[in-house]
C-alpha positions as CSV (number, residue, x, y, z in Angstrom):
1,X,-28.3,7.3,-7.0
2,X,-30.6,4.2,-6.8
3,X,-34.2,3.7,-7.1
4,X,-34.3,2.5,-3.8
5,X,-33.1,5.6,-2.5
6,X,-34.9,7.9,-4.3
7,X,-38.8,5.7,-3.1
8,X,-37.0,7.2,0.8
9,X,-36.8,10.5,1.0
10,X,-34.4,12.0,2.1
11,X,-32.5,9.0,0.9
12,X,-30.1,6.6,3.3
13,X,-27.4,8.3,4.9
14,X,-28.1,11.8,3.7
15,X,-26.0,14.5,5.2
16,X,-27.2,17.9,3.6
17,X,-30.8,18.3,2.5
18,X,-31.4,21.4,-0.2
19,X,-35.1,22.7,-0.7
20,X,-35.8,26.2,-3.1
21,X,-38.7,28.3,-2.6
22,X,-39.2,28.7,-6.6
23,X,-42.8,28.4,-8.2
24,X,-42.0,24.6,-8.7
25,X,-39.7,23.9,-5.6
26,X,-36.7,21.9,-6.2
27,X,-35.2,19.3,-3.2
28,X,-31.6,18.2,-3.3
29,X,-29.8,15.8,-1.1
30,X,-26.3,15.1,-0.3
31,X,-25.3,11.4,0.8
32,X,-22.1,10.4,1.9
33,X,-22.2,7.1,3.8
34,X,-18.3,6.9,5.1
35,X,-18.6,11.0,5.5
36,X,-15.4,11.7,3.5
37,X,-16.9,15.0,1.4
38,X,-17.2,18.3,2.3
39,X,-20.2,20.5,1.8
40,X,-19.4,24.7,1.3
41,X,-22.1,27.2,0.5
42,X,-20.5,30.4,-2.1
43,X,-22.3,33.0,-2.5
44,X,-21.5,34.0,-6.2
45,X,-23.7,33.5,-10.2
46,X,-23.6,30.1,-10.8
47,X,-22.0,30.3,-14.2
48,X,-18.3,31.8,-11.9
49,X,-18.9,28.8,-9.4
50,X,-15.2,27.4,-10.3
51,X,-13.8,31.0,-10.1
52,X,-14.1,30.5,-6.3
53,X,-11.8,28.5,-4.0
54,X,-12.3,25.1,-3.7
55,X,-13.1,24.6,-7.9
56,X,-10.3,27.3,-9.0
57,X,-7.8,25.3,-7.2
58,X,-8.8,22.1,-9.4
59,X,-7.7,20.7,-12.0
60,X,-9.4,20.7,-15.7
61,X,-12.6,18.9,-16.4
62,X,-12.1,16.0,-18.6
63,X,-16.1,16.7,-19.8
64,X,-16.2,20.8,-19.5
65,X,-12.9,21.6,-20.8
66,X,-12.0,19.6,-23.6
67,X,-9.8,22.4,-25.0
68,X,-7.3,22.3,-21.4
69,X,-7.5,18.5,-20.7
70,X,-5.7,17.9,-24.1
71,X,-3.3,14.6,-24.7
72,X,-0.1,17.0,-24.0
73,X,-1.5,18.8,-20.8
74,X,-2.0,14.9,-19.5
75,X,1.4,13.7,-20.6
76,X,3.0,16.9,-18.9
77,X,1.6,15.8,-15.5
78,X,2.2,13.0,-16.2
79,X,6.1,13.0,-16.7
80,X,6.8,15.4,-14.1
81,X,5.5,13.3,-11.2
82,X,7.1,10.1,-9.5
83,X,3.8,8.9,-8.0
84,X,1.4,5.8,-8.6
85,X,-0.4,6.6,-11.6
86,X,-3.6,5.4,-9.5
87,X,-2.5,7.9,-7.2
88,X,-2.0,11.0,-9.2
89,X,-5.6,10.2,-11.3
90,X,-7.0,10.9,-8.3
91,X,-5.3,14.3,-7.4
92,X,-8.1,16.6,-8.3
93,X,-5.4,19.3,-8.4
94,X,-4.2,17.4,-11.7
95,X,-7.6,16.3,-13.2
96,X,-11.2,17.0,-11.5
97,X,-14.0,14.5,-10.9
98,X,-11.8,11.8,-11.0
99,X,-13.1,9.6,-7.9
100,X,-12.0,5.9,-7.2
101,X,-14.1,4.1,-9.7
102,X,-13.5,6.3,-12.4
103,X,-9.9,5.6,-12.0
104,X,-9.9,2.1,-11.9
105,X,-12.0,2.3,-14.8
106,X,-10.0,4.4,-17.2
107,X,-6.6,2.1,-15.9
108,X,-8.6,-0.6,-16.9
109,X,-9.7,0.5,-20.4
110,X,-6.9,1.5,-21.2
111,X,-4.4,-1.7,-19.9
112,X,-2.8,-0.2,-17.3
113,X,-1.5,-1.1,-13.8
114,X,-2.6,0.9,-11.2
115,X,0.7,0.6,-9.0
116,X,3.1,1.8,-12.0
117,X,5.0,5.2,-11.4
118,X,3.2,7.7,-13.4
119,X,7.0,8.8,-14.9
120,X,7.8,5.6,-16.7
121,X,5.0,5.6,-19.4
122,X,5.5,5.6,-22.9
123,X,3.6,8.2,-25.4
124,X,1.9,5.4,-26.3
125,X,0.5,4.5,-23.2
126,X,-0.6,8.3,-22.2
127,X,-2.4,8.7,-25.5
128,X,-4.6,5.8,-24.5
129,X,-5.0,6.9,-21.0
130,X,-6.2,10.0,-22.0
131,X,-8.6,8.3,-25.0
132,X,-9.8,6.2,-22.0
133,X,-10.3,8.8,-19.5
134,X,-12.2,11.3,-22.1
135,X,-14.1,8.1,-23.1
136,X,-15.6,6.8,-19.2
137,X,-16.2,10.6,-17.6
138,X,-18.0,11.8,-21.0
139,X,-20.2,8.2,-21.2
140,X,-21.1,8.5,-16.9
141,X,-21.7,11.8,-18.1
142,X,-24.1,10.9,-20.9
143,X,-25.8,8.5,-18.7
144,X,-26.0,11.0,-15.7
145,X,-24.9,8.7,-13.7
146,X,-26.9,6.1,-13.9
147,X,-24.9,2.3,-13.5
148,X,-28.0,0.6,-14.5
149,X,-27.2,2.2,-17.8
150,X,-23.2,1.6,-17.9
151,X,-21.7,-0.8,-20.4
152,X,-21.9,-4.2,-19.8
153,X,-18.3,-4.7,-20.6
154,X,-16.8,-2.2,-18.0
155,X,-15.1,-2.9,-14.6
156,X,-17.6,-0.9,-12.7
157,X,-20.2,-3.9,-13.1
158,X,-18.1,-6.5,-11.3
159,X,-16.4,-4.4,-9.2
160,X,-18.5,-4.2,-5.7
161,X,-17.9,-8.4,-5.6
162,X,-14.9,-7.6,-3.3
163,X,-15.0,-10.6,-0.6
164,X,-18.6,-11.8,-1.1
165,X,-18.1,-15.4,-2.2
166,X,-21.3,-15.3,-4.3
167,X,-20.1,-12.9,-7.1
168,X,-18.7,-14.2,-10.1
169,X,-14.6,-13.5,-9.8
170,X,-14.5,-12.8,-13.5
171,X,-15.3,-10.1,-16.0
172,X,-17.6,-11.6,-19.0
173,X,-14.7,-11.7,-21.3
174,X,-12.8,-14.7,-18.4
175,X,-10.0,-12.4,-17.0
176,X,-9.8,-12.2,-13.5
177,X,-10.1,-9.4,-10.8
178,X,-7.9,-8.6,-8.1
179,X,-7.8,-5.9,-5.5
180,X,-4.9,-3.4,-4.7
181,X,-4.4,-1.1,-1.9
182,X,-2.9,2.1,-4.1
183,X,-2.3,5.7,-2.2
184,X,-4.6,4.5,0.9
185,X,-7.4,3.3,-1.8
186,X,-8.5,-0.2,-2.9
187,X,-8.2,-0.4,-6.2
188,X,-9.5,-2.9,-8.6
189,X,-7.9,-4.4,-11.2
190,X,-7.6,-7.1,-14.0
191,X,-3.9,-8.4,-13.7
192,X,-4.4,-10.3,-17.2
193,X,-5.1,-7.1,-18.7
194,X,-3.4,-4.2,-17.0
195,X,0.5,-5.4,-17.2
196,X,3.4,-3.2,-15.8
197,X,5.8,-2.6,-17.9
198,X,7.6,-0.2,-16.0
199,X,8.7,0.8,-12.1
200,X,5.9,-0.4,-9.4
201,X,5.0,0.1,-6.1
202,X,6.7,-2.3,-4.1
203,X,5.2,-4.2,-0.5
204,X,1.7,-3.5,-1.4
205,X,-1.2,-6.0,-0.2
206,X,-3.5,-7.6,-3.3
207,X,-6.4,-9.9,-2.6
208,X,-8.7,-11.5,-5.5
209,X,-12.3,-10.5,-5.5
210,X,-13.0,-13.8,-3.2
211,X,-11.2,-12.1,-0.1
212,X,-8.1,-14.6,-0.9
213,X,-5.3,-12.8,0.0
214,X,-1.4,-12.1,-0.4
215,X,1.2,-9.8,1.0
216,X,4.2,-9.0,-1.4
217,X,7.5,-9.4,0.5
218,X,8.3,-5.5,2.1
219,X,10.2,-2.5,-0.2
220,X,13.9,-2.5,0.4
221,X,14.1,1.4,-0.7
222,X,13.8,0.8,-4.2
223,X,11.0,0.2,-6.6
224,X,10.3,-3.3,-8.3
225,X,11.3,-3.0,-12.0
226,X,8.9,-5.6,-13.7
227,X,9.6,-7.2,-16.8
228,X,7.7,-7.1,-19.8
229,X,7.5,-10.5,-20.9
230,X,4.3,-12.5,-20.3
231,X,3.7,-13.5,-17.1
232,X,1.8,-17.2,-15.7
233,X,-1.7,-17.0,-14.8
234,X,-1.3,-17.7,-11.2
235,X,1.6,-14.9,-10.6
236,X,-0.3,-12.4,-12.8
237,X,-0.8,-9.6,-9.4
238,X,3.5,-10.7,-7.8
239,X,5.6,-8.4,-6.7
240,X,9.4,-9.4,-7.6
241,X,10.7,-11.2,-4.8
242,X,13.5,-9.6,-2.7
243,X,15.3,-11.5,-0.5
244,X,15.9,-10.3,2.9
245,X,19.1,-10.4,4.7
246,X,19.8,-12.1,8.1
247,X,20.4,-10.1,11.2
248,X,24.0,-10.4,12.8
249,X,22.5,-12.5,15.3
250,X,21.2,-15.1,13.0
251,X,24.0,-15.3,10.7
252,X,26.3,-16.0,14.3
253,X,23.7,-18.7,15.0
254,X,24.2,-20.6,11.9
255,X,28.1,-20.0,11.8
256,X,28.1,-21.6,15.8
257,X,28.8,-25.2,15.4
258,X,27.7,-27.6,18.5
259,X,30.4,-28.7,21.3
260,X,31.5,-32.3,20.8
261,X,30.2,-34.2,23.5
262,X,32.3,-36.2,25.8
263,X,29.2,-38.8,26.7
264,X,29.1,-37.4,30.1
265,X,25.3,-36.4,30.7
266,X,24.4,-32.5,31.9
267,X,23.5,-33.6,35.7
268,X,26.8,-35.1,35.9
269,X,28.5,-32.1,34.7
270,X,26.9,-29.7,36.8
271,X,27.9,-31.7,40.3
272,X,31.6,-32.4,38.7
273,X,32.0,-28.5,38.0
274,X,30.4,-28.4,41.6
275,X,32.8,-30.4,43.6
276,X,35.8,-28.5,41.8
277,X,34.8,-25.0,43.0
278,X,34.6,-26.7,46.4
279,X,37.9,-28.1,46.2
280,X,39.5,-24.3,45.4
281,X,37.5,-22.7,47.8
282,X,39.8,-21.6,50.4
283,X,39.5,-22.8,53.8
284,X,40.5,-21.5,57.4
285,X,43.4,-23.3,57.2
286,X,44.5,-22.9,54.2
287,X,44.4,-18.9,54.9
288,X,46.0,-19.1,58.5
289,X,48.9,-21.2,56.7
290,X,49.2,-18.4,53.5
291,X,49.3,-15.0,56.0
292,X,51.8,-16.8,57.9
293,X,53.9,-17.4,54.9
294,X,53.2,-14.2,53.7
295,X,54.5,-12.3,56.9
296,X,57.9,-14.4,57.2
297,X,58.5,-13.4,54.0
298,X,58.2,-9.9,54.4
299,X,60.3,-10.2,57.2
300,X,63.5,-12.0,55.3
301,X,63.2,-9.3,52.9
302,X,63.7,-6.6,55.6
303,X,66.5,-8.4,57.1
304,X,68.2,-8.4,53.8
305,X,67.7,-4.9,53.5
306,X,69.3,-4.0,56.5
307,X,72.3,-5.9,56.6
308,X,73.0,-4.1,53.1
């Protein structure tokens, strides 16, 4: 919480306001400006809070319970889900208090890219994920919360740029930042840093922290292997390209080839084609002269039967 904040009281956009009748009253407030969290009163000793539902249905506490969130309970998870790795850091089934920016700060520090299925990590990677996770929730921790007193070097500082034209597009060290929308969430990202090296998200929309934009070209039903080589500075954030095919009706449209022309100009084939229906219209004549013919033939050809 801000300064600001805490000079209004109850600070902007509070939604549940707390006050005890102890000898030295204590006043808690709940904000929650886009009204996404959930408030639920348990009547239970503090200490057995997370023996209750919602808490016993999370996920181990990176901070609280060092000796559960261990480098194999992560790489277990891990391995056994086909899922964003963004996606799944944020499942607090899997891991609690993992929120947006604590994700995007542990892919960060620990060079990974936040669209990369969580099953095609090497042991390698996990370990530093889990160094990196340990590492940010224990430090916010530390600092209880306060971003005034967050390293200087971490993605959280530069991170709340995203479209204002005055914030610098760069972390102090000169890579670049990008946005990604991952599982419904914008993610932030530094492309030069967090490479895939493994299956990605395909179709997804990135933007760079000035509110430039680009859409990758749409999934075809399989994932985007990327390749691990180094990649150019301005196609750092791409999506392989996949080709799309043409529709029936296009591919007969380029096969059609154009009629040759005879020089004859379209008026004067319209009153040509014109003057020939004309001439094969039947007239009254012409009828009274064919149901004529018609009837003295079918009279020769009784006679004929007859004399037989």
């Amino acid at each position: 919480m801000k300064e600001s904040d805490i000079e209004q009281w109850p600070p902007k956009f509070w939604k549940f306001h707390l006050s005890t009748t102890d000898k030295e009253p204590v006043e808690v407030a709940y904000t929650d400006a886009r009204r996404f969290g959930r408030v639920r009163l348990v009547d239970c000793p503090g200490d057995s809070i997370r023996k209750y539902s919602p808490l016993v249905e999370n996920g181990p506490d990176p901070v609280v319970d060092k000796d559960v969130f261990t480098e194999e309970y992560l790489r277990g998870k891990i391995q056994s889900r086909h899922v964003p790795i963004k996606a799944l850091l944020l499942d607090q089934t899997v891991i609690s208090g993992i929120g947006n920016w604590v994700a995007d700060e542990t892919l960060y520090q620990s060079k990974i890219h936040p669209e990369q299925y969580s099953d095609t990590f090497s042991d390698k990677e996990i370990a530093r994920l889990h160094e990196a996770i340990r590492y940010v929730c224990q430090t916010a921790v530390d600092k209880l919360g306060d971003s005034n007193e967050f390293p200087e070097h971490w993605l959280f500082n530069y991170r709340w740029g995203k479209g204002d034209k005055s914030s610098a597009p760069k972390l102090p060290n000169g890579e670049k930042l990008a946005f990604i929308t991952v599982g419904g969430r914008t993610s932030c990202y530094a492309p030069g840093v967090q490479k895939k090296t493994g299956a990605v998200v395909a179709g997804a929309k990135t933007e760079s922290i000035k509110g430039e934009s680009e859409k990758a070209e749409p999934a075809k039903g399989k994932a985007v292997k990327a390749e691990p080589k180094e990649e150019d500075d301005d196609d750092k954030e791409a999506v392989e390209d996949i080709k799309p095919k043409r529709s029936r009706k296009q591919a007969a449209k380029v096969k059609e080839e154009p009629e040759e022309s005879d020089g004859e100009s379209p008026p004067a084939k319209k009153r040509r084609g014109k003057a020939a229906a004309e001439q094969s219209k039947p007239t009254p004549v012409k009828k009274e002269i064919k149901e004529k013919m018609t009837e003295e033939e079918g009279g020769r050809r009784r006679s004929s039967r007859l004399r037989r």
